[in-house]
N, C-alpha and C positions, 0 to 999 in steps of 0.2 A: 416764510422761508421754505423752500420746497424741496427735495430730497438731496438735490444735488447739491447744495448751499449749506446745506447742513454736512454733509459728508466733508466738503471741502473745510469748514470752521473746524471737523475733531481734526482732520488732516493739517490743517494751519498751528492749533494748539499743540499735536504730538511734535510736530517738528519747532516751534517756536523756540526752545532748549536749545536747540540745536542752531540759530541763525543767532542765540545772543548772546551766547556762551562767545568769553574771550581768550581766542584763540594764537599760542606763540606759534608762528607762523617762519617760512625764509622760503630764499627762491635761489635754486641749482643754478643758475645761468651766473648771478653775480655773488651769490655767498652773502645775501645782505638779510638778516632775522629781524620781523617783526613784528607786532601783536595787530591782530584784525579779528575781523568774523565772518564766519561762512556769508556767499552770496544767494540769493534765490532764484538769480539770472544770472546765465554767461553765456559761452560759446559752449561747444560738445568736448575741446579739449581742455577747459578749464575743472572739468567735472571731479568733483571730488566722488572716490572710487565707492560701489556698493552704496551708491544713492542715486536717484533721479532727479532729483532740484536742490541738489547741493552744488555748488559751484563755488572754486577759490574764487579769492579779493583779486585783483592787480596787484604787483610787488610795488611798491614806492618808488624803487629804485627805477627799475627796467619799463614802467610800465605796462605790462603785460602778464597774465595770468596763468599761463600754462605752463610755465615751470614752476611755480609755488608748490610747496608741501608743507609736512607738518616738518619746523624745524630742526629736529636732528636728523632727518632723512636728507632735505634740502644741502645742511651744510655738509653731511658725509659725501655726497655725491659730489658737490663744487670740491671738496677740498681732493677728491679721488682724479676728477677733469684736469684742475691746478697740477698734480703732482705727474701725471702724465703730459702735459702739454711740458713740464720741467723737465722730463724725462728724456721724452722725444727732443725737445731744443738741445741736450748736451749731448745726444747722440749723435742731432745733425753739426752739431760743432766740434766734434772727436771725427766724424765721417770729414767734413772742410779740411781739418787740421791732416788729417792722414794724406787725404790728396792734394794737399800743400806739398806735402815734403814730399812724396812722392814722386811731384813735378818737378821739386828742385831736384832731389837726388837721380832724378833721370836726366835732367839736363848737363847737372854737373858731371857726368858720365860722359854724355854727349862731347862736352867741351874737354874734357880730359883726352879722349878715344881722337877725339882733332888731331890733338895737340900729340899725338904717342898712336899712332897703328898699330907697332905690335900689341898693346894693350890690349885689343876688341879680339872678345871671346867670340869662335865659331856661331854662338847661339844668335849674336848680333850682327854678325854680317850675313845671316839671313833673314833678318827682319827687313822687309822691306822701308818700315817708316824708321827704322833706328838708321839705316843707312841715307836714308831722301835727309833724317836729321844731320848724319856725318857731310852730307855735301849743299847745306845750309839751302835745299832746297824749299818755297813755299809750296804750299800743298796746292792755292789756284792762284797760279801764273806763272811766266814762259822759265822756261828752264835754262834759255839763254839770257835770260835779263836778273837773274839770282847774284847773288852775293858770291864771289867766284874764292870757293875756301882753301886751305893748302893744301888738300887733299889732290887739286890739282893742280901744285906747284911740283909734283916732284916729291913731296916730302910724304906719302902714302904707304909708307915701308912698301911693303913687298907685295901689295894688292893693285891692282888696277881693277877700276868699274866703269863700264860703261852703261848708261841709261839707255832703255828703249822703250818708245810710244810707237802705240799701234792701232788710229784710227777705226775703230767697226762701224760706222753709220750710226746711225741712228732707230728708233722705235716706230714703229707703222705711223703714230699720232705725231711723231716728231718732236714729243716734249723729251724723251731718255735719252740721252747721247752716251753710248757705248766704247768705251777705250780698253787696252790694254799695257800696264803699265812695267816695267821690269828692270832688274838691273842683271848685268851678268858682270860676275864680279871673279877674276882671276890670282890665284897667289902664286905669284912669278917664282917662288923658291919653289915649292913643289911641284908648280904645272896643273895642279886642281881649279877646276872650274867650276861653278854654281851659279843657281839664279835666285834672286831674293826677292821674289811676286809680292804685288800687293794681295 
């Protein structure tokens, strides 16, 4: 046995404890604990920390050995990912819920504001999309093929709008097509004029 053979046998003995020692073991990815023993092979991410040929087991569950720890470390972390991913899911479901009603209660305005001109506050017959909404216009397609609302029956109270498109060409490449889009919108009791731009 020659020098190197012998080094490597005290090195095999000091670490032997250590590869058969039984180890409670879990794995952050799935929250699953379970009893194993250090490996003496793995990959460089499987490396159990402040050692050089220690390496976790594979989880049972997953698989795979890089997210193994020792188990109260393992399941603190799953159960930290779990309670964030809860987290986040009710927030994005409060954030849906908000812009639900939001959409109704803007519509429901919409349809009221039809139904009743003097209703609409100043703030909204300068919006331009709150007004394209008062004359049940689609946002792509012709303006003359729309859904023709009462807004221009006559029953408008005291506003009149007209729509104006203003062709600009197009981009040097010819993919951008450039318009201008507006309405000028008049209240016949006062004789006040404004424009409500996209």
């Amino acid at each position: 046995m020659n020098g190197f053979e012998s080094l490597q046998k005290v090195k095999d003995d000091m670490m032997r404890p250590m590869y058969e020692k039984r180890r409670h073991l879990g794995c952050q990815l799935c929250g699953n604990t379970f009893h194993g023993h250090y490996q003496k092979t793995g990959y460089q991410s499987d490396k159990v920390p402040k050692h050089e040929d220690v390496f976790y087991p594979d989880c049972p569950t997953c698989g795979v050995a890089f997210t193994v720890r020792p188990a109260n470390e393992a399941v603190a972390i799953y159960e930290h990912e779990q309670e964030k991913k809860r987290k986040n899911k009710a927030a994005a479901e409060k954030r849906k819920a908000t812009r639900e009603r939001k959409i109704k209660e803007y519509w429901d305005r919409v349809r009221h504001v039809r139904a009743n001109p003097h209703d609409a506050t100043p703030e909204e017959l300068h919006s331009f999309n709150f007004v394209q909404a008062l004359l049940c216009m689609p946002y792509y397609g012709g303006y003359d093929k729309r859904e023709k609302p009462c807004w221009e029956k006559g029953l408008n109270g005291q506003y009149e709008v007209k729509f104006n498109y203003v062709d600009q060409g197009t981009s040097r490449s010819g993919k951008t097509h450039y318009t201008r889009q507006w309405f000028d919108i008049t209240n016949t009791d006062t004789g006040e004029t404004w424009e409500a731009k996209r």
